[in-house]
C-alpha positions as CSV (number, residue, x, y, z in Angstrom):
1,X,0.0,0.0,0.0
2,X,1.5,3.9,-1.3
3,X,0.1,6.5,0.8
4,X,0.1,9.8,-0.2
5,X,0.0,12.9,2.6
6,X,-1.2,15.6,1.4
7,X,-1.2,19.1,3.3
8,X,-4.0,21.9,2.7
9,X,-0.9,23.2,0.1
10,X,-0.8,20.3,-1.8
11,X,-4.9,19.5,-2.6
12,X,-4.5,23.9,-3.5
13,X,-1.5,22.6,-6.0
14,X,-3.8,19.8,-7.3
15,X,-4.4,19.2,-11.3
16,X,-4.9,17.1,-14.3
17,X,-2.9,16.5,-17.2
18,X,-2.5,14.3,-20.2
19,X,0.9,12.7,-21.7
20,X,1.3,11.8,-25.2
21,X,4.3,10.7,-24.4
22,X,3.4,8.8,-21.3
23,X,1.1,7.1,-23.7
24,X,3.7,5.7,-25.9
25,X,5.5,4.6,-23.0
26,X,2.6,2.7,-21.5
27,X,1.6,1.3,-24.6
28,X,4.9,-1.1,-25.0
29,X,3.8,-3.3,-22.3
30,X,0.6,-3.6,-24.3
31,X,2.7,-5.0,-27.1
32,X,4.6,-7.1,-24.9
33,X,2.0,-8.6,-22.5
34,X,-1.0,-8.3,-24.7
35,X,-2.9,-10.8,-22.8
36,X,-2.7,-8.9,-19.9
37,X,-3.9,-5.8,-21.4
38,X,-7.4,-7.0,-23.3
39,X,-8.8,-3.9,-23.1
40,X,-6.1,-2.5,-25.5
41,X,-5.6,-6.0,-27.3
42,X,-7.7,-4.2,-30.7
43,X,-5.1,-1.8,-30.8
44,X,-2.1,-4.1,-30.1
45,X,-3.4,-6.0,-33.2
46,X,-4.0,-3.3,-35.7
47,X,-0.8,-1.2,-35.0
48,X,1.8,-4.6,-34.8
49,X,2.2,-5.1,-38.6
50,X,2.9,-1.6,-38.9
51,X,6.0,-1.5,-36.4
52,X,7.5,-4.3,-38.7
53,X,9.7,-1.6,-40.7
54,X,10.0,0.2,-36.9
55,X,13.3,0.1,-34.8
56,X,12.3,0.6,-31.1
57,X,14.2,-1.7,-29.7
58,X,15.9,1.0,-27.5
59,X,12.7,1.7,-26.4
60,X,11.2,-1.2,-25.6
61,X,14.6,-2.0,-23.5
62,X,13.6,0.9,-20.9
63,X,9.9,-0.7,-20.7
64,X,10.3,-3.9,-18.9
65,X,7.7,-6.3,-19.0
66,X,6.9,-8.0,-17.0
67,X,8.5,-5.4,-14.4
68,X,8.4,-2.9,-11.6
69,X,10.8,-0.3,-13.2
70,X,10.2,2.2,-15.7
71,X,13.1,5.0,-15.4
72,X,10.9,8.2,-14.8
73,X,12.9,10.1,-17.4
74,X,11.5,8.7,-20.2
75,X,8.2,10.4,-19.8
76,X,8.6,13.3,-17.0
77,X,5.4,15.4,-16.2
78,X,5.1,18.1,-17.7
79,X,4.2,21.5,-16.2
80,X,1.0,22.0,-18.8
81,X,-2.2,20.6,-19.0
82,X,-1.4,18.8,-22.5
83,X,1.5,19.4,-23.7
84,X,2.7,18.9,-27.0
85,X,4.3,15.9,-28.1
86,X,7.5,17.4,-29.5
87,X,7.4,19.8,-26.7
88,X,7.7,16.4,-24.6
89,X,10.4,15.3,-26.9
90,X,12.6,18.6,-26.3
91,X,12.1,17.9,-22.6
92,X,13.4,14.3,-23.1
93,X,16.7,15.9,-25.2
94,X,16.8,17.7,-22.5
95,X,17.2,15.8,-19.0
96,X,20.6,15.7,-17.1
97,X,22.9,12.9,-17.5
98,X,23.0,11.8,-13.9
99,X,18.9,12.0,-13.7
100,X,19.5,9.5,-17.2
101,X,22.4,7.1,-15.2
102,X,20.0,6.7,-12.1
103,X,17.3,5.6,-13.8
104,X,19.1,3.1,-16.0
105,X,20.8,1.8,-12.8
106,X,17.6,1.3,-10.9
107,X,16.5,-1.4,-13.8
108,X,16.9,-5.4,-13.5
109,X,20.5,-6.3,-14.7
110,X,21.5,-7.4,-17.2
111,X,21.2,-4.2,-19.5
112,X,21.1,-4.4,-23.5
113,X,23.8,-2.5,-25.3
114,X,21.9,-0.1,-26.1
115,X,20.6,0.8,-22.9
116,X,24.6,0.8,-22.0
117,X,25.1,3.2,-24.8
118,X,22.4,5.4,-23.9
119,X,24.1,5.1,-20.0
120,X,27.3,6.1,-21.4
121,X,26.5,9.2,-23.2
122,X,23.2,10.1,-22.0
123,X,22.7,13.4,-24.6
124,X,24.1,11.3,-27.9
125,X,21.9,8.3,-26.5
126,X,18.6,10.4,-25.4
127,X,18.6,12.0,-29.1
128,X,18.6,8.5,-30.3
129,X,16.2,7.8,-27.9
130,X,13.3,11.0,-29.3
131,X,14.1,9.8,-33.0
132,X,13.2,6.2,-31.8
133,X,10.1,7.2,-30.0
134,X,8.9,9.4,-32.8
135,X,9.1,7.0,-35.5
136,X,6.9,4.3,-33.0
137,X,4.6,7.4,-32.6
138,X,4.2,8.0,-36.1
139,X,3.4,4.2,-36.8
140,X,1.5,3.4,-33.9
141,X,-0.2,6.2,-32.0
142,X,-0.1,9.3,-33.9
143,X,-3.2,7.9,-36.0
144,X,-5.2,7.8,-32.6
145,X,-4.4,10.2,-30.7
146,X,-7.5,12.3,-31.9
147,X,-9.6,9.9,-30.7
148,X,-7.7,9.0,-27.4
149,X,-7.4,12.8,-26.3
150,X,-11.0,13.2,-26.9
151,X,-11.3,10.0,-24.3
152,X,-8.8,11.1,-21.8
153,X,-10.2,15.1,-22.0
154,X,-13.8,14.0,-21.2
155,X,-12.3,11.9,-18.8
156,X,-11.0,15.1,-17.2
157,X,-14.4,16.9,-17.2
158,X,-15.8,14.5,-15.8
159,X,-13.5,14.8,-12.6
160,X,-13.8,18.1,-12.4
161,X,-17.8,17.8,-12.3
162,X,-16.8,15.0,-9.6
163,X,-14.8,17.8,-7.9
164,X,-17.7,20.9,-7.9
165,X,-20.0,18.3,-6.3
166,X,-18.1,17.1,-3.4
167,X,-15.0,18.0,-3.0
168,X,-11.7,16.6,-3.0
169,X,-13.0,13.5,-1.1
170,X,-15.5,12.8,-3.5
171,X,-13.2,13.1,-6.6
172,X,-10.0,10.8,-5.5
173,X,-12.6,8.4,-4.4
174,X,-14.1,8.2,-7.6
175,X,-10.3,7.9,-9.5
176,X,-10.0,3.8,-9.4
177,X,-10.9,1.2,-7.0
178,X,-7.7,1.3,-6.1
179,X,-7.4,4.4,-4.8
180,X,-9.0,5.7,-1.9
181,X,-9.0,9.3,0.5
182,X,-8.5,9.0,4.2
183,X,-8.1,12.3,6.0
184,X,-4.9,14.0,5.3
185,X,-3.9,10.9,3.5
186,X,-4.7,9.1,-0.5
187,X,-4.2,5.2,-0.3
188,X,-3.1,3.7,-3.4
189,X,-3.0,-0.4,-3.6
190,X,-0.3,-0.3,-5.4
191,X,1.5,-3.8,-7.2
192,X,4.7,-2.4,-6.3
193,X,5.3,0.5,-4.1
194,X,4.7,0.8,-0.6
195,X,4.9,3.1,2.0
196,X,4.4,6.6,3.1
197,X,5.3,9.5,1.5
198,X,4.7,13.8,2.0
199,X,4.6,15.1,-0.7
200,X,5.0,18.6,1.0
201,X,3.3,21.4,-0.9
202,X,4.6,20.0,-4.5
203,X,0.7,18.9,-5.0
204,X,-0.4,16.5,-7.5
205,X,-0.6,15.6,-10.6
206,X,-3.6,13.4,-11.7
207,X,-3.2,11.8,-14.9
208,X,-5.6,9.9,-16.8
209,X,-4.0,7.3,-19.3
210,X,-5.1,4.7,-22.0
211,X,-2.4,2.5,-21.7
212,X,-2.1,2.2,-18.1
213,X,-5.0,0.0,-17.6
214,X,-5.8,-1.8,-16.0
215,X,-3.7,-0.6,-13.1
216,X,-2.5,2.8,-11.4
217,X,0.9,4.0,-11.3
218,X,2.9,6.7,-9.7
219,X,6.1,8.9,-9.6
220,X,6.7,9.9,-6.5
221,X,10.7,10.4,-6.2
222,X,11.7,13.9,-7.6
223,X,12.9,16.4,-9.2
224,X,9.3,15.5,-10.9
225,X,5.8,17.0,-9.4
226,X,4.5,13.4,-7.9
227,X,2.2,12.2,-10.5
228,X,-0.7,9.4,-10.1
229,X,-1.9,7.9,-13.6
230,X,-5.3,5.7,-13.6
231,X,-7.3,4.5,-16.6
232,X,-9.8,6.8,-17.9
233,X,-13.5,5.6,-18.2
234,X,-14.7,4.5,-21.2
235,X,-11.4,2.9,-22.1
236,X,-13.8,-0.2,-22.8
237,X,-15.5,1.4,-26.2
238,X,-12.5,3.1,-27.1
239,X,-11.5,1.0,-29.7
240,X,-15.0,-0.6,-30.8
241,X,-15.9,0.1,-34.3
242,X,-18.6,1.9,-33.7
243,X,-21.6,1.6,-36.8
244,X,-22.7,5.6,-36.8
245,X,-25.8,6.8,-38.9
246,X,-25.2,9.1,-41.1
247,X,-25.5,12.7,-39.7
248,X,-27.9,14.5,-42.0
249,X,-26.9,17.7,-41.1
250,X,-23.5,17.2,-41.5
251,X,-23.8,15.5,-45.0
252,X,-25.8,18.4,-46.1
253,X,-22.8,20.6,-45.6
254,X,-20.0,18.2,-46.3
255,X,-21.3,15.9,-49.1
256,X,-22.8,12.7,-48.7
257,X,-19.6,10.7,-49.5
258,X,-17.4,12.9,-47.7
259,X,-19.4,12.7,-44.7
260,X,-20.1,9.2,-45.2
261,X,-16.2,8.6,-45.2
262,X,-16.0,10.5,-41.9
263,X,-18.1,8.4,-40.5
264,X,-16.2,5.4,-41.4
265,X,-13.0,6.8,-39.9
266,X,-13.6,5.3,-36.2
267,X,-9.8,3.5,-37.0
268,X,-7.2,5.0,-39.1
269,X,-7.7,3.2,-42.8
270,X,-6.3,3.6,-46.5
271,X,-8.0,4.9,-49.2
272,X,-8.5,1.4,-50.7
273,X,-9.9,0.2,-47.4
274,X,-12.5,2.8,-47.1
275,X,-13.2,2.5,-51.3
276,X,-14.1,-0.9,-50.4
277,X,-15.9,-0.2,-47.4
278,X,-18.3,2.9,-49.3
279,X,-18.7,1.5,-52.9
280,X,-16.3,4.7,-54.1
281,X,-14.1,4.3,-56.0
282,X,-10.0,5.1,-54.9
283,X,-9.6,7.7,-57.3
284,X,-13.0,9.3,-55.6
285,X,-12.0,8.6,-51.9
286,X,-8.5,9.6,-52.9
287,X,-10.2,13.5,-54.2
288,X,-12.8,13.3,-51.0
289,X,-9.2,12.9,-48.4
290,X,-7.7,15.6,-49.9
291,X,-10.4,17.9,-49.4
292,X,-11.4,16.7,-46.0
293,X,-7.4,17.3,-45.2
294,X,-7.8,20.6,-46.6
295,X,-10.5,21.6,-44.3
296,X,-8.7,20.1,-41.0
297,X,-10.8,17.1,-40.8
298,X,-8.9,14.3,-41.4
299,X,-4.5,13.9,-41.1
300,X,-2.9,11.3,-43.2
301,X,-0.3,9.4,-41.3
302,X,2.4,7.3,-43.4
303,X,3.7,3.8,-42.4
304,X,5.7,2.2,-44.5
305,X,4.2,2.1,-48.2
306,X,0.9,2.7,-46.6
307,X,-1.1,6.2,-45.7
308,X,-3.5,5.7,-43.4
309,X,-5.9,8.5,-42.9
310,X,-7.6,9.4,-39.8
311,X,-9.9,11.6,-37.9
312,X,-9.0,14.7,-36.4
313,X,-10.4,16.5,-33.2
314,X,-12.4,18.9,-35.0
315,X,-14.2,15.8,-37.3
316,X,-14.7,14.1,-33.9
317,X,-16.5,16.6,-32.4
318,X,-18.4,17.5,-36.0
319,X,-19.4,13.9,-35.7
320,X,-20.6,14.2,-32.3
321,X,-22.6,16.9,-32.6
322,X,-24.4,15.7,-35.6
């Protein structure tokens, strides 16, 4: 059991955040342990075949699984409520080399070469590292993050509704069934860490994330704000394909087809995918992406010799609405 003491300074210094980042971090052990993550297996499915042409062995070497450890570096909380995902990259770049050697040290010997690498010139080996982690972005996540920050934001509103109508209590009970308030203090059953800790005015952060379920996990040991990251609800649905009508509203502005290929977006998907799919023909879809992209409505993402086009947050909440 983690226990958590917070003073009157630190519920003040309370927030939420999301980590892209974090997200790519998390979602290794999907990869790895797929059968323990089956709420995420849909995903683990689609986006394997795609990481074939993807070197990230150096980061899946700092994501052990099964395993305790994940060096806090890799993915340090950021001081913004979302921040930007080569913003996160920059602060990777950017952490000192002892912060880099402490972490590496506190994982389960034997290390890879390349972790050794990384150990023994931590700003040559962390630049490696950010090219590493964007190319597995780019080929596995970057396609869903629209729909996964639209998830992990409602998520947040949702807490904060939980917070206006009762209080602190009422909102870190709600977090997991593994978390729980208690006075001054927040009990977390955690799988690993145990003990007490004050966290002495430096508040905390409260981090919904995709890829951490179906457990909660911490940072607690600075320089970094202590964080607490839980799965977000609706994580179940997230990755259903989901059978919309066709919004009637929206396909009188847009087009029939183009709205109807909107609609059809739930998972990223190639123009001859969604030709099949509508009865268009590519050459059709293909002029119906380009203006859709034109308008900020859908983002085509390149892996390998494929482009898979997806939705965008603006088309999500088009869709929504209508």
């Amino acid at each position: 059991m983690l226990e958590l003491e917070l003073t009157v300074q630190d519920l003040a210094s309370t927030r939420f955040g999301v980590s892209p980042l974090w997200e790519v971090v998390a979602s290794v052990r999907v990869l790895r342990q797929p059968g323990a993550h089956a709420a995420n297996r849909p995903w683990a499915e689609q986006v394997r075949p795609r990481l074939a042409g993807v070197d990230w062995r150096l980061l899946a070497d700092l994501v052990p699984a099964p395993g305790r450890h994940i060096p806090g570096f890799i993915a340090p909380p950021q001081p913004i409520q979302v921040p930007d995902f080569e913003t996160e990259l920059a602060a990777l770049r950017a952490v000192p080399a002892a912060v880099v050697r402490a972490g590496i040290d506190g994982l389960s010997p034997p290390i890879s070469d390349r972790l050794a690498g990384l150990r023994d010139d931590p700003p040559r080996g962390l630049a490696r590292l950010a090219e590493t982690i964007r190319g597995y972005w780019d080929a596995a996540l970057a396609p869903y993050w629209p729909r996964m920050l639209t998830l992990l934001e409602g998520d947040i509103l949702h807490r904060a509704r939980l917070l206006a109508e009762g209080g602190a209590q009422r909102l870190f009970n709600d977090l997991d069934p593994a978390v729980r308030w208690d006075a001054d203090r927040l009990r977390v059953a955690h799988r690993f860490a145990s003990g007490s800790v004050r966290l002495a005015g430096r508040g905390l952060l409260l981090a919904p994330s995709v890829f951490n379920w179906p457990r909660v996990s911490s940072i607690v040991e600075p320089p970094w704000q202590p964080t607490l990251r839980y799965p977000p609800r609706g994580i179940g649905t997230l990755w259903e394909r989901r059978h919309r009508d066709l919004p009637a509203g929206l396909a009188r502005v847009l087009g029939r087809s183009r709205a109807r290929l909107l609609a059809e977006l739930d998972a990223p998907a190639a123009t001859t995918a969604l030709a099949h799919r509508t009865g268009l023909t590519p050459g059709a879809v293909s002029q119906h992406l380009t203006a859709l992209r034109d308008a900020g409505l859908v983002t085509p993402h390149r892996t390998g010799r494929l482009v898979l086009y997806a939705r965008t947050r603006t088309a999500e909440a088009l869709l929504a609405g209508g």
